[in-house]
ROBAZA-640027 format. One record per atom (N, C-alpha, C, O): residue number from 1; residue in one letter; atom name; x, y, z. Coordinates in Angstrom, 2 decimals. Atoms other than C-alpha are relative to their C-alpha. Example, Ala and Ser with C-alpha at 12.3 -4.5 7.8 and 13.67 -1.06 7.14 Angstrom:
DORO/i/aa/at/u/v/w
DORO/1/a/N/0.89/-1.19/0.00
DORO/1/a/CA/12.30/-4.50/7.80
DORO/1/a/C/0.90/1.20/0.00
DORO/1/a/O/1.94/1.18/0.66
DORO/2/s/N/-0.82/-1.19/-0.06
DORO/2/s/CA/13.67/-1.06/7.14
DORO/2/s/C/-0.77/1.09/0.73
DORO/2/s/O/-0.26/2.20/0.90
This chain:
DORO/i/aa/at/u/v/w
DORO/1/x/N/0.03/-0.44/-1.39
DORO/1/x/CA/8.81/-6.73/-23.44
DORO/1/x/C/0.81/1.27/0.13
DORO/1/x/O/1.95/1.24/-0.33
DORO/2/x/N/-0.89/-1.22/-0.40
DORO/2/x/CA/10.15/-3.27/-22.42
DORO/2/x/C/-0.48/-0.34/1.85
DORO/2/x/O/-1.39/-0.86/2.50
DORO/3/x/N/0.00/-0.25/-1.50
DORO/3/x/CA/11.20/-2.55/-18.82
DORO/3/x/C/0.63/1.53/0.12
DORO/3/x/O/1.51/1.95/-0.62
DORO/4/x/N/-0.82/-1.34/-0.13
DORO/4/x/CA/12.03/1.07/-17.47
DORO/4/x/C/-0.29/0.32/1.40
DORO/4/x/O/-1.45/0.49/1.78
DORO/5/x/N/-0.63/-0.49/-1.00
DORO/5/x/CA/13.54/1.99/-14.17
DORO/5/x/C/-0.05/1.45/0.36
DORO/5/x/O/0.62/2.36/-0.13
DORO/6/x/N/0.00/-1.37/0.28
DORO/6/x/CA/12.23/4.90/-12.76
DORO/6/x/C/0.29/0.40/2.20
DORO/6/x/O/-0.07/-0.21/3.20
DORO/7/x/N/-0.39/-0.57/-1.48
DORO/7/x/CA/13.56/6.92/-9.27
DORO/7/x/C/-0.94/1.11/0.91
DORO/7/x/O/-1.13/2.14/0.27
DORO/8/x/N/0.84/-0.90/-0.64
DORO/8/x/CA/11.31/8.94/-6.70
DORO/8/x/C/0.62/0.33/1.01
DORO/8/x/O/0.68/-0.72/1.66
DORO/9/x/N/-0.20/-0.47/-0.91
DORO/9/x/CA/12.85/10.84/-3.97
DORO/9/x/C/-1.38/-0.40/0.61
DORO/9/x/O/-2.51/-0.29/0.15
DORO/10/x/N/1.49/0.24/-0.64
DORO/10/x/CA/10.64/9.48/-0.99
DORO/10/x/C/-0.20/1.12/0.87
DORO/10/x/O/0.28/1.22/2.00
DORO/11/x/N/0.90/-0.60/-0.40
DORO/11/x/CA/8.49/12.39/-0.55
DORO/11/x/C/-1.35/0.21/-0.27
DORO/11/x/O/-1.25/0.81/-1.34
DORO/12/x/N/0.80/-0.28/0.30
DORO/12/x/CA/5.10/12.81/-0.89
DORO/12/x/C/-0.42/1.08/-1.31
DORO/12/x/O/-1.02/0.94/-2.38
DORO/13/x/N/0.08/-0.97/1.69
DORO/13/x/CA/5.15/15.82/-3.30
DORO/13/x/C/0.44/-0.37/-1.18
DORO/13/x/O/0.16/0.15/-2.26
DORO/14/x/N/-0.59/0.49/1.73
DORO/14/x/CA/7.16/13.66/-5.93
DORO/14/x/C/-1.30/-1.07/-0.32
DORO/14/x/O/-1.37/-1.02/-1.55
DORO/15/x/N/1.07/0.50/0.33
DORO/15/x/CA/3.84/11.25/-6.16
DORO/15/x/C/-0.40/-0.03/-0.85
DORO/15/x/O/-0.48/-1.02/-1.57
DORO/16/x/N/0.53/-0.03/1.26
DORO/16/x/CA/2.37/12.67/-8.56
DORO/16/x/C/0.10/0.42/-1.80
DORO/16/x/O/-0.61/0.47/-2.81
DORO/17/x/N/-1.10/-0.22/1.42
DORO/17/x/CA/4.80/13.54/-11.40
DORO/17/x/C/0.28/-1.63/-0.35
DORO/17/x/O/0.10/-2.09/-1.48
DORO/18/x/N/-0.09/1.27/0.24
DORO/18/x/CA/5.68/9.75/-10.74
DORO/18/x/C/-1.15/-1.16/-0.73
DORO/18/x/O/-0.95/-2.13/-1.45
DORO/19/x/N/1.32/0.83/0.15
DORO/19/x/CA/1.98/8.34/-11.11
DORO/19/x/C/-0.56/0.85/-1.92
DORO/19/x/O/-1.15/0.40/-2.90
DORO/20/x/N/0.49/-0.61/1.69
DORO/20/x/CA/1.35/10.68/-14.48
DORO/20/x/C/1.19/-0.66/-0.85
DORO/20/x/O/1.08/-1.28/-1.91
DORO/21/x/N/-1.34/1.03/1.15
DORO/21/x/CA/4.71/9.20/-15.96
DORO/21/x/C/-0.39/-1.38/-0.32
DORO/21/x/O/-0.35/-2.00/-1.38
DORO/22/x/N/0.03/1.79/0.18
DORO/22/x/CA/3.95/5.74/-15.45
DORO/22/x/C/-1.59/-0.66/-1.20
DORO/22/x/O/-1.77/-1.61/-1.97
DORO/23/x/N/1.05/0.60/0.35
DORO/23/x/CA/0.28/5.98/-16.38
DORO/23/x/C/-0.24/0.65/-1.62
DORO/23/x/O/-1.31/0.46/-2.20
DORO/24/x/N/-0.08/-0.06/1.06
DORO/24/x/CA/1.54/7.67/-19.87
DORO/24/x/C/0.57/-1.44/-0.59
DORO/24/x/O/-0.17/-1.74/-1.53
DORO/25/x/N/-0.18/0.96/0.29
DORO/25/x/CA/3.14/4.43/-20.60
DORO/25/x/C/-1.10/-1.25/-0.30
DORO/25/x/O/-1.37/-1.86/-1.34
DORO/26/x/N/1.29/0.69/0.41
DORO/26/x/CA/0.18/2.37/-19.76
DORO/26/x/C/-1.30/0.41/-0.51
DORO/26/x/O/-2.41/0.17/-0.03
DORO/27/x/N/0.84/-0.45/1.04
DORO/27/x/CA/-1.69/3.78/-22.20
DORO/27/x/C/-0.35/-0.75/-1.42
DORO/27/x/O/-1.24/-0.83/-2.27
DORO/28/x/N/-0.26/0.89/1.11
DORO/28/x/CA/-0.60/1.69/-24.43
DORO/28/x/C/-0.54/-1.79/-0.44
DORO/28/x/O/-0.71/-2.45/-1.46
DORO/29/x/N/0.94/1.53/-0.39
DORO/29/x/CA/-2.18/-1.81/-22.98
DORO/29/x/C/-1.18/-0.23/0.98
DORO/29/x/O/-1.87/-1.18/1.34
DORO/30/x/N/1.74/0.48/-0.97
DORO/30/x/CA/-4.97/-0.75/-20.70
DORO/30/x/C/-0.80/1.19/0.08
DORO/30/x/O/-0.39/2.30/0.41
DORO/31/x/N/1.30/-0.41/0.19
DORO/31/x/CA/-8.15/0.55/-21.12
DORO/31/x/C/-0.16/1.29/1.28
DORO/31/x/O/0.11/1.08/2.47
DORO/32/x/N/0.52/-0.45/-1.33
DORO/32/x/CA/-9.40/3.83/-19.16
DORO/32/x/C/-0.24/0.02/1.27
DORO/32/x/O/-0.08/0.94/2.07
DORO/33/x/N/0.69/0.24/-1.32
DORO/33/x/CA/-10.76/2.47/-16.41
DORO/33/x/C/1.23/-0.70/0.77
DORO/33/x/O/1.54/-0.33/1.90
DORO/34/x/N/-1.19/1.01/-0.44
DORO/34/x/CA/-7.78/-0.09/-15.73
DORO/34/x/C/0.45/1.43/0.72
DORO/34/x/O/0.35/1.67/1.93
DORO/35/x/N/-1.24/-1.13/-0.34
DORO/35/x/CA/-5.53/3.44/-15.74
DORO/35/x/C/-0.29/0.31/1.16
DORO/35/x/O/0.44/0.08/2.12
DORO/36/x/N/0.79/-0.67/-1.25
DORO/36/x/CA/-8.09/5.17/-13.26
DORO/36/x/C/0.92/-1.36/1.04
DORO/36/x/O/2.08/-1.21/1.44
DORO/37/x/N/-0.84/1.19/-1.03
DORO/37/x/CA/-6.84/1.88/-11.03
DORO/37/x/C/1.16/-0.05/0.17
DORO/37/x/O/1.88/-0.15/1.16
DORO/38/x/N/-1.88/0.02/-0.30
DORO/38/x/CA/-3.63/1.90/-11.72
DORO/38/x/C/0.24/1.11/0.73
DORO/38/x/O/1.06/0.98/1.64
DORO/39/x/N/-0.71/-1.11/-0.67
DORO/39/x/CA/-3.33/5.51/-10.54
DORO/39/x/C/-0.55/-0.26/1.33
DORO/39/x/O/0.42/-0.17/2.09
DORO/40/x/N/0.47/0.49/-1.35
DORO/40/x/CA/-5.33/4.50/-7.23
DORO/40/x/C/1.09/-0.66/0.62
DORO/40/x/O/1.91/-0.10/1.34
DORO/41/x/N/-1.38/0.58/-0.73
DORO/41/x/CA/-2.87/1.87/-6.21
DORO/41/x/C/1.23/0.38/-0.32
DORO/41/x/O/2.13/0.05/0.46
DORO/42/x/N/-1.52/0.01/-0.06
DORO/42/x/CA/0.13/2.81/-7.34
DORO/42/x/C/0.36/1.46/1.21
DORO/42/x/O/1.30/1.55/2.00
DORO/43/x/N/-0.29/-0.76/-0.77
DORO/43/x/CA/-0.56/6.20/-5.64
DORO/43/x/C/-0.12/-0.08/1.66
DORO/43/x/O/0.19/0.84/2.41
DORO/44/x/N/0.41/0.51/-1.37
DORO/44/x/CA/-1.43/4.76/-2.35
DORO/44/x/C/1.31/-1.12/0.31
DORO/44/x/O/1.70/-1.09/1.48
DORO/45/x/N/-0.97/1.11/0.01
DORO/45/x/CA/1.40/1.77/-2.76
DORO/45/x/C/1.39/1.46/0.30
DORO/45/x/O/2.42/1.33/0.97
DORO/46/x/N/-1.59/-0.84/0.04
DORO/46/x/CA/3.91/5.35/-3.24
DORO/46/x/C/0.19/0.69/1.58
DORO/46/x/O/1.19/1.02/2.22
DORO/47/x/N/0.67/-1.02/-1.39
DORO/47/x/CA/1.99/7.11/0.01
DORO/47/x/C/0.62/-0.85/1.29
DORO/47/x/O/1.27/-0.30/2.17
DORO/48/x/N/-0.39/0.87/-0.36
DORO/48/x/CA/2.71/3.99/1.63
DORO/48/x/C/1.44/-0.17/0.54
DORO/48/x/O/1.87/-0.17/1.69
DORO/49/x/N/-1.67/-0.24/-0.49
DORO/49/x/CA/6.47/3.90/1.38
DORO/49/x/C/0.39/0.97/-0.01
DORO/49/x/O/1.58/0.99/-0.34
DORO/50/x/N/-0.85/-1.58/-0.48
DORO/50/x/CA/7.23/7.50/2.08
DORO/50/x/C/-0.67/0.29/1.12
DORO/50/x/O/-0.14/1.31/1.58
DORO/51/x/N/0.58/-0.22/-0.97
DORO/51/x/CA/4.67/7.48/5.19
DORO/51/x/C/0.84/-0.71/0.97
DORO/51/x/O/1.63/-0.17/1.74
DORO/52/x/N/-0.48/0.68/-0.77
DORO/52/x/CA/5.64/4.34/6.76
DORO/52/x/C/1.54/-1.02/-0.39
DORO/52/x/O/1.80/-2.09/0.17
DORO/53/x/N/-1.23/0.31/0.38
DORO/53/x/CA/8.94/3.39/5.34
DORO/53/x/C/1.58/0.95/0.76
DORO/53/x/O/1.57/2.11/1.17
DORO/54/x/N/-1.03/-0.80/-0.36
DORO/54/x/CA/12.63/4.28/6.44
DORO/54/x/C/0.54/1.23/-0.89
DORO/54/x/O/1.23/2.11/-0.39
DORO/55/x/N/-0.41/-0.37/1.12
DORO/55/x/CA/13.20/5.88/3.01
DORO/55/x/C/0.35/2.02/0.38
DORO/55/x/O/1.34/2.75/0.28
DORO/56/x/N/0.00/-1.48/-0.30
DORO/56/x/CA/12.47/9.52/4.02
DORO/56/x/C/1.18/0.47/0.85
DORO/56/x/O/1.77/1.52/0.56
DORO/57/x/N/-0.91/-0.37/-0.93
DORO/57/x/CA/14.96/9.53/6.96
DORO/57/x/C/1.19/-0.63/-0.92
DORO/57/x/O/2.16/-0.19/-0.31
DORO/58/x/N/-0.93/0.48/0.36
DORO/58/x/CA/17.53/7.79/4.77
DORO/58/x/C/0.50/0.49/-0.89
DORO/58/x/O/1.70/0.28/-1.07
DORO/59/x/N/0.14/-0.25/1.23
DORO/59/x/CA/16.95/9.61/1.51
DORO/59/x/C/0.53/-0.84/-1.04
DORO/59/x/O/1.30/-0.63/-1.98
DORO/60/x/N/-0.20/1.02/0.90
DORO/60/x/CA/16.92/6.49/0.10
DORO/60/x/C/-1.03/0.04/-1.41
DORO/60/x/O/-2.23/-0.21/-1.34
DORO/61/x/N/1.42/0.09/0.94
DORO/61/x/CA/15.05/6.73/-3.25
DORO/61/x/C/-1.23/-1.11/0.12
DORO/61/x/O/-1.27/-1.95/1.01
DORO/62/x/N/1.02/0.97/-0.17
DORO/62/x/CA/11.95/4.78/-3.86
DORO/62/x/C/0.65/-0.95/-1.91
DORO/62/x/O/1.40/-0.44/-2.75
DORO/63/x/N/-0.05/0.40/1.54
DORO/63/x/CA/12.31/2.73/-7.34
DORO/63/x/C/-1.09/-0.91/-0.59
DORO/63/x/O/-1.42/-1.95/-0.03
DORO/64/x/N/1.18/0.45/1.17
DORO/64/x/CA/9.74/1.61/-9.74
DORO/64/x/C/0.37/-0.59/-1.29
DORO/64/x/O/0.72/0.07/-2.26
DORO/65/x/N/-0.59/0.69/1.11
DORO/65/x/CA/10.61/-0.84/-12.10
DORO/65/x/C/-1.59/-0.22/-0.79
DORO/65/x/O/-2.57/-0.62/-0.16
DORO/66/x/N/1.51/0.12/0.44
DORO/66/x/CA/7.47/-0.80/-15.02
DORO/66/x/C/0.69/-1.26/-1.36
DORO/66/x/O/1.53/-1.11/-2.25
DORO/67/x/N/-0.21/1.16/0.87
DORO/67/x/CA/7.58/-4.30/-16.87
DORO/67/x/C/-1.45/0.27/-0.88
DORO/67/x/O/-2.59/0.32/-0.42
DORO/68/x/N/1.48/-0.11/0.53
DORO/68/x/CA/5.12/-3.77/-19.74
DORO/68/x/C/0.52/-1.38/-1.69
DORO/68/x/O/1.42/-1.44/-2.53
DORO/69/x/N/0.19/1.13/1.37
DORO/69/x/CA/4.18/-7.08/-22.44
DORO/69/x/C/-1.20/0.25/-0.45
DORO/69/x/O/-2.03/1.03/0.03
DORO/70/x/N/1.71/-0.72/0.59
DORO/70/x/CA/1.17/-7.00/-24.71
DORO/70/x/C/-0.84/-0.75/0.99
DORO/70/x/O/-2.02/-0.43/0.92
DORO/71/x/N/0.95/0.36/-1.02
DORO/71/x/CA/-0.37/-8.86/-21.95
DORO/71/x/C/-0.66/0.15/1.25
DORO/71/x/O/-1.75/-0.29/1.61
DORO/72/x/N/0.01/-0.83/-1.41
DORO/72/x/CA/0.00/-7.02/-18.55
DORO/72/x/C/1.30/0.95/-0.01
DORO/72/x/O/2.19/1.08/-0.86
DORO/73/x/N/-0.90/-1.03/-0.19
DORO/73/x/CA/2.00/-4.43/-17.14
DORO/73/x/C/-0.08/-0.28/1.48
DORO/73/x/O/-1.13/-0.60/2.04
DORO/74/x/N/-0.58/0.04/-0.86
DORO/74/x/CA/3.88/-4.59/-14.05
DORO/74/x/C/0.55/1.11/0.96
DORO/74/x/O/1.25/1.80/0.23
DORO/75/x/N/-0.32/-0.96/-0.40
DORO/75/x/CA/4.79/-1.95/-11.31
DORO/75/x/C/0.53/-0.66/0.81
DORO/75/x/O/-0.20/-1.22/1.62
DORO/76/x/N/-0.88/0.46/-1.61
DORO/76/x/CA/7.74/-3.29/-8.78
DORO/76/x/C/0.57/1.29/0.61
DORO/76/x/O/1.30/2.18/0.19
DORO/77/x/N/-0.50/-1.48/-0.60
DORO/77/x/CA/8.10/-0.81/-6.25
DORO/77/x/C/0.60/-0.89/1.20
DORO/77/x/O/0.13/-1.84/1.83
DORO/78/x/N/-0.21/0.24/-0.96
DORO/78/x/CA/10.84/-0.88/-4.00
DORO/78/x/C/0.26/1.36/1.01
DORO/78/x/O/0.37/2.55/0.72
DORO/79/x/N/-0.36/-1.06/-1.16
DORO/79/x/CA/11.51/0.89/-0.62
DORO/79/x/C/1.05/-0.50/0.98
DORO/79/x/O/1.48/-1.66/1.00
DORO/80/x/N/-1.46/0.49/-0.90
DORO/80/x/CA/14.40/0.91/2.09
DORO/80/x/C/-1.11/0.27/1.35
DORO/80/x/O/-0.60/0.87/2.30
DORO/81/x/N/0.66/0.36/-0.87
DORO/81/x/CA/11.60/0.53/4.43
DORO/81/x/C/0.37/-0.68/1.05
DORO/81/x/O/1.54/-1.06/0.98
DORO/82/x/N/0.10/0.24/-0.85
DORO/82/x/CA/11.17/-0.75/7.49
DORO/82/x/C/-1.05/-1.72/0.16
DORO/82/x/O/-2.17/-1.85/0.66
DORO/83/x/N/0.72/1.31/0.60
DORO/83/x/CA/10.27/-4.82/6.46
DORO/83/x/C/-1.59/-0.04/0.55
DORO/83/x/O/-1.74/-0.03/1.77
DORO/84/x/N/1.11/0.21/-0.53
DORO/84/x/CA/6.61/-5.11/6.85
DORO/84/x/C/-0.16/-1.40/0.19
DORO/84/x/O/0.81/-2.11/-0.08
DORO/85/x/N/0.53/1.61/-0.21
DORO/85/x/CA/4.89/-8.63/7.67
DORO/85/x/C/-0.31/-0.51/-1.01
DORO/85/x/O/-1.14/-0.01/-1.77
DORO/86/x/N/0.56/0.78/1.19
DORO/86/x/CA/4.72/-11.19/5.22
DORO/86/x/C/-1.66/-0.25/-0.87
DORO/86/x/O/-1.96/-0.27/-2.06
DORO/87/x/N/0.89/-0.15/0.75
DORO/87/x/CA/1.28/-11.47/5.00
DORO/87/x/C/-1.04/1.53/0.40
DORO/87/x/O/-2.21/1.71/0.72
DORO/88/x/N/1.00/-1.98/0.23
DORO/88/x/CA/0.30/-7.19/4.97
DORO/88/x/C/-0.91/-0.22/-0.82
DORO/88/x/O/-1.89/-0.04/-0.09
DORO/89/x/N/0.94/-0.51/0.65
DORO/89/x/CA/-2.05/-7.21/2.31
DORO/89/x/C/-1.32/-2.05/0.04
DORO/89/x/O/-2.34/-2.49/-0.49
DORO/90/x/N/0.80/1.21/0.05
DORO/90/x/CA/-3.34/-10.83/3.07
DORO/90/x/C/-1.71/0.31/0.83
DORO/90/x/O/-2.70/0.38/0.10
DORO/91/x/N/0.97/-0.96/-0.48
DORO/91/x/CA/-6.12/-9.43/5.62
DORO/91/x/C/-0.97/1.35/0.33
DORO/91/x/O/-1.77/1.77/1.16
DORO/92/x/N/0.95/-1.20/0.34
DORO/92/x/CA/-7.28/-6.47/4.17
DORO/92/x/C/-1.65/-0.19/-0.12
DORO/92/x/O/-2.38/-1.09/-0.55
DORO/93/x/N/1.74/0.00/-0.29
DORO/93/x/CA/-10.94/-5.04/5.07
DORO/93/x/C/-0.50/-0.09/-1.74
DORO/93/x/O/0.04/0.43/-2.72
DORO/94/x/N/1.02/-0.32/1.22
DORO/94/x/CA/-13.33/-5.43/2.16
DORO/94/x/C/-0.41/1.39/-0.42
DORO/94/x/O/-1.06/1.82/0.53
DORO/95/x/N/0.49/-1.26/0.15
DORO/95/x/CA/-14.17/-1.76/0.55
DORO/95/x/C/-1.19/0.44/0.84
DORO/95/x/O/-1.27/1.55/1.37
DORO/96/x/N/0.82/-0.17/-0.80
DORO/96/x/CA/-17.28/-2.30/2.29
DORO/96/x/C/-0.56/0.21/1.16
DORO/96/x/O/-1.69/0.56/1.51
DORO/97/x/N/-0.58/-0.20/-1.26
DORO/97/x/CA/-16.00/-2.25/5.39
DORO/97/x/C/0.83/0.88/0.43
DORO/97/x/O/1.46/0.76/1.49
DORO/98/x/N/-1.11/-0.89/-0.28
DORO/98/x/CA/-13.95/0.74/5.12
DORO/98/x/C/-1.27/1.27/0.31
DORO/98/x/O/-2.32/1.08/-0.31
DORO/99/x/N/-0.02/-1.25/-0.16
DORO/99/x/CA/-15.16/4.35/6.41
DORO/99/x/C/0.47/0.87/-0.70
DORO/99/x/O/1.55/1.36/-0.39
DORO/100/x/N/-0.12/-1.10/1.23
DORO/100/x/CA/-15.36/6.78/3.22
DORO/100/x/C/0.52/1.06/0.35
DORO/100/x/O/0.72/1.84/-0.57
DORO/101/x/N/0.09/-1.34/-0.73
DORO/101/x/CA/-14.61/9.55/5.40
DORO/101/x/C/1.00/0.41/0.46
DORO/101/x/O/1.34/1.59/0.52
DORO/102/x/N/-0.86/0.26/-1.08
DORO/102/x/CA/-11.72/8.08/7.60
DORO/102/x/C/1.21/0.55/-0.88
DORO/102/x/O/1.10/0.43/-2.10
DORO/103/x/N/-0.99/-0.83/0.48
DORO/103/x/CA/-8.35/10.06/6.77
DORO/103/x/C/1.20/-1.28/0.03
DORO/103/x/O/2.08/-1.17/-0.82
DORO/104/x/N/-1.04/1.30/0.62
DORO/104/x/CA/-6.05/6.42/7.00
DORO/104/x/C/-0.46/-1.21/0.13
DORO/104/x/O/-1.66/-1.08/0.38
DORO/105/x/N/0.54/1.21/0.22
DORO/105/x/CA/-6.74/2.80/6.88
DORO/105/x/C/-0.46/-0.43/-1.22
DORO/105/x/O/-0.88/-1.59/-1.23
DORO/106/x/N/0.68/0.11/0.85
DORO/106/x/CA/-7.92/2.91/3.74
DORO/106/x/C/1.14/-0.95/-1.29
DORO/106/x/O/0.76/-1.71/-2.18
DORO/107/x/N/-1.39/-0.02/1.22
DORO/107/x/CA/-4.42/2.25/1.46
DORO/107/x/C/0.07/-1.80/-0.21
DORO/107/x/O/-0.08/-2.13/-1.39
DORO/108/x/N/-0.06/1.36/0.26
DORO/108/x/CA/-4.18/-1.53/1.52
DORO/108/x/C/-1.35/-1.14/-0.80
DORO/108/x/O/-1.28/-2.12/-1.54
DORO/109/x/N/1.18/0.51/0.43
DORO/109/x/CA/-7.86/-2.39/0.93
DORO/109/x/C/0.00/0.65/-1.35
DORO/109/x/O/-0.37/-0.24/-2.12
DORO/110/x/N/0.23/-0.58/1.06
DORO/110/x/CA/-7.86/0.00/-2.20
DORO/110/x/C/1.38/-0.89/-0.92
DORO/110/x/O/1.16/-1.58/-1.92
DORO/111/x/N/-1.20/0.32/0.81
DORO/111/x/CA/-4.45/-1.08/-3.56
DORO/111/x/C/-0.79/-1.74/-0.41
DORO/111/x/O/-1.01/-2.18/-1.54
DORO/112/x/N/-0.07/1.43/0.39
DORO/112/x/CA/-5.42/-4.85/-3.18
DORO/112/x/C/-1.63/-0.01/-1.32
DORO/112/x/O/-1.60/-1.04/-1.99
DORO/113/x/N/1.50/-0.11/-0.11
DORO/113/x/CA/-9.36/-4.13/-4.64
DORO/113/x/C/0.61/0.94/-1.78
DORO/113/x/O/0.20/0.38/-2.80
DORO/114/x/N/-0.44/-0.27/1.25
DORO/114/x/CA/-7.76/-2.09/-7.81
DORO/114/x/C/1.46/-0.58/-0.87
DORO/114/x/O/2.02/0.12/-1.72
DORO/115/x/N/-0.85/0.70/0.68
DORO/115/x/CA/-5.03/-4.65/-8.99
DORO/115/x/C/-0.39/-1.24/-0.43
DORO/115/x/O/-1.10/-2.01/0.22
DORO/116/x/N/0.51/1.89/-0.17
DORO/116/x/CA/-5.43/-8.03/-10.51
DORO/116/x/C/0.65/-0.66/0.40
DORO/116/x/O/0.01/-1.66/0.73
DORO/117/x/N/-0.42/0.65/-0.82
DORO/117/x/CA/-2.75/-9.53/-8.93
DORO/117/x/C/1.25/1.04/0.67
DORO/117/x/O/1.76/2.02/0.12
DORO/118/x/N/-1.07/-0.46/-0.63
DORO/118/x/CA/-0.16/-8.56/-6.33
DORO/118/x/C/1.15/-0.78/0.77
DORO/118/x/O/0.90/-1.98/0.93
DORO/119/x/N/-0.76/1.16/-0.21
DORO/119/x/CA/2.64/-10.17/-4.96
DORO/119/x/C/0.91/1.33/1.21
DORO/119/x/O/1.43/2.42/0.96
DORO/120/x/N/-1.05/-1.12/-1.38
DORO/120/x/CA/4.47/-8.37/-1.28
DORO/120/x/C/0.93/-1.19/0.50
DORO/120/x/O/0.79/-2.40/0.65
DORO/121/x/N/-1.02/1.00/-0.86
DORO/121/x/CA/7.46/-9.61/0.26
DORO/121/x/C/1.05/0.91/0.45
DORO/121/x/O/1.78/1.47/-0.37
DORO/122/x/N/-1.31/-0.45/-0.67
DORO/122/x/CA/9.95/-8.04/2.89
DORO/122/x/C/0.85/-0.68/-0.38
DORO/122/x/O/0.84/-1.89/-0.57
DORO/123/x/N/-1.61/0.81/0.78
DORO/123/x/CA/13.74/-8.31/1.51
DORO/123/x/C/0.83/0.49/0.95
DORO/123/x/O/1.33/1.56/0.60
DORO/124/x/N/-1.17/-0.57/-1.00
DORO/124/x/CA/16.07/-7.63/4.52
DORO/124/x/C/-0.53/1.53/0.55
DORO/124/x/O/-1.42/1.67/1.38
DORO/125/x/N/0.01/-1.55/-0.14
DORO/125/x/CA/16.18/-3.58/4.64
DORO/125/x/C/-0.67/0.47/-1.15
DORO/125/x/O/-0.21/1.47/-1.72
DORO/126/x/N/1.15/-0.15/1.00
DORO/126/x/CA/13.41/-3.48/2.07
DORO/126/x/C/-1.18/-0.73/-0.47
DORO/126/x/O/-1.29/-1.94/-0.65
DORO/127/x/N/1.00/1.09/0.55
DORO/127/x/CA/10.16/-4.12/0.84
DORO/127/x/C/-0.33/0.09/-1.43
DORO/127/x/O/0.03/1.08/-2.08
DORO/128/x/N/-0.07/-0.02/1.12
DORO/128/x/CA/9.21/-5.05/-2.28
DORO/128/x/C/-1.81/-0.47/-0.51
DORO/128/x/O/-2.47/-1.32/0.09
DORO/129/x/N/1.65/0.16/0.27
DORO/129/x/CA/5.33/-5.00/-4.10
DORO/129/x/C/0.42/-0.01/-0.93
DORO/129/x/O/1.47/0.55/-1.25
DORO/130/x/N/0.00/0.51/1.30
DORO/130/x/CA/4.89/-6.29/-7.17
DORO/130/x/C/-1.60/0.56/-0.40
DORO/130/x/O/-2.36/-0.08/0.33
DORO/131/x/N/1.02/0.07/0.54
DORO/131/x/CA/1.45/-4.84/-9.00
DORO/131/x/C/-0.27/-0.35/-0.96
DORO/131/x/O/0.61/0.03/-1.73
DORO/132/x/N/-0.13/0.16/1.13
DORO/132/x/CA/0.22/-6.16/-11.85
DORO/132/x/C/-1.61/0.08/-0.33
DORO/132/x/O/-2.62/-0.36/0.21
DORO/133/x/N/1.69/-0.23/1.03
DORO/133/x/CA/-2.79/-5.03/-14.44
DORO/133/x/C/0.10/-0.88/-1.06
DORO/133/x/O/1.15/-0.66/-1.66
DORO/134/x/N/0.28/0.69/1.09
DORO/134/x/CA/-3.76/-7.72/-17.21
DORO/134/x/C/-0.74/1.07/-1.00
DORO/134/x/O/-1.73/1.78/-0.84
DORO/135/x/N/0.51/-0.98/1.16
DORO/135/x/CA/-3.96/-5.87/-20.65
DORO/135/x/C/-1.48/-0.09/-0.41
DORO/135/x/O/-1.94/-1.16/-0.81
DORO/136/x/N/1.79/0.30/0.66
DORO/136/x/CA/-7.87/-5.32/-21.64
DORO/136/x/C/0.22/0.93/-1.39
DORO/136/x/O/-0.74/1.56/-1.85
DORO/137/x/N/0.40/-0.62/1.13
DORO/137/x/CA/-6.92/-3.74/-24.72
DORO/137/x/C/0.30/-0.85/-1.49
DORO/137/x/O/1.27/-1.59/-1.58
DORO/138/x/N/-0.52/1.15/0.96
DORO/138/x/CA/-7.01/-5.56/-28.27
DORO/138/x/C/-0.26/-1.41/0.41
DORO/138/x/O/0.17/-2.43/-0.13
DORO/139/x/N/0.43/1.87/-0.59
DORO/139/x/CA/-8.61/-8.73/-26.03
DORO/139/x/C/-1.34/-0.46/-1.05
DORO/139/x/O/-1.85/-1.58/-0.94
């Protein structure tokens, strides 16, 4: 098992230095297509807590803890957010039901729709998402 601890100033422009770092790592246990996914949600999960999170006004970093075994890989992202509702990603629209076009609404249905499992939970003065991809490589 390796784990590595990684820091994002919550702004939008650090995004995507963050999402190319992480998805050099998982290179190593998931397949193309997985990655393409991974960079979907994780970049929408980062958009997420620097949009609607306290983090920005606090300059609280964001942190990304990446748990990787030969079996899945793990992305815990936390934020000094603003606790969302226990069950946020429980009622997300179906892709099919989203508006291709529409400029927000979209971030929860994609995140949940490109992970195989996820796990959310407000922690006091933070929230905390758990993503996780099951390795398809060497299966």
């Amino acid at each position: 098992m390796s784990t590595t601890v990684l820091e994002m100033p919550p702004r939008l422009d650090e995004i995507d230095g963050m999402v190319l770092s992480i998805k050099d790592t998982a290179r190593t246990c998931l397949s193309e297509e997985k990655i393409a996914s991974l960079e979907v949600a994780l970049s929408e999960a980062l958009a997420n807590a620097v949009k609607h999170g306290l983090s920005p006004n606090l300059d609280v970093p964001i942190k990304v803890t990446v748990v990787q075994t030969d079996k899945e890989l793990k992305l815990q992202i936390v934020d000094a957010g603003e606790p969302g509702p226990v069950n946020l990603f429980e009622d997300v629209k179906d892709l099919d039901d989203i508006d291709p076009m529409a400029e927000s609404g979209r971030g929860l249905s994609l995140i949940r729709f490109c992970v195989d499992r996820l796990h959310f939970e407000p922690q006091g003065n933070r929230n905390f998402l758990e993503l996780v991809f099951t390795s398809d490589l060497n299966a």
